[in-house]
N, C-alpha and C positions, 0 to 999 in steps of 0.2 A: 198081753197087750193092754188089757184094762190098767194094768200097776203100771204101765208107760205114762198112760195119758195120767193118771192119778198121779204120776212122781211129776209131770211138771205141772201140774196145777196147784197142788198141795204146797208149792212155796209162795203161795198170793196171801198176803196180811190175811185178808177177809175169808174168812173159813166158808160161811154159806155161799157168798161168790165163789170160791174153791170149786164147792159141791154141784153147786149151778152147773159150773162150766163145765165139770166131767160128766155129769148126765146129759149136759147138751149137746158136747162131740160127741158121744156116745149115739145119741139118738140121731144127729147130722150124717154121721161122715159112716157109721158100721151100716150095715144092711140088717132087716128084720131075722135074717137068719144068723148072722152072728148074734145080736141081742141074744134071742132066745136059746143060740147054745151057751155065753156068759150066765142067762138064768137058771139052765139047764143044770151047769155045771156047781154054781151056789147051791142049788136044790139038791144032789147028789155029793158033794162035797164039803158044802158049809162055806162063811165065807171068810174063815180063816188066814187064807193066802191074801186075801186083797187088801191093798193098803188101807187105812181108814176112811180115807179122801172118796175113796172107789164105792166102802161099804155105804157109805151114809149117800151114795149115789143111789145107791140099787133102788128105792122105792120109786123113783121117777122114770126110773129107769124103765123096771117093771110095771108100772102103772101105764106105762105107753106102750108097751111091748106084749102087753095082753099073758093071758094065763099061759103056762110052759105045756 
């Protein structure tokens, strides 16, 4: 679901607006408990799979979603 919101954000000119916006519906619209299974699962799997738009989300992401 994270590479959803990452694929349409990732086509906006401005790359750090991009990144904004995917950490921000991320933190808006998911609940504290998906958050921390998305960190869960980076933590246990790396974040390989997620598009770049998603990876360069992750610090704000986790920064607001507290330790795993």
């Amino acid at each position: 679901m994270a590479n959803q919101i990452g694929a349409f954000f990732e086509a906006m000119p401005d790359r750090e607006q991009a990144i904004k916006d995917v950490a921000g519906h991320i933190l808006r619209s998911w609940d504290p408990r998906m958050r921390r299974d998305l960190m869960q699962y980076v933590g246990d799997h790396g974040d390989g799979d997620l598009k770049a738009v998603v990876r360069d989300a992750l610090p704000s992401i986790s920064d607001a979603t507290g330790p795993v």
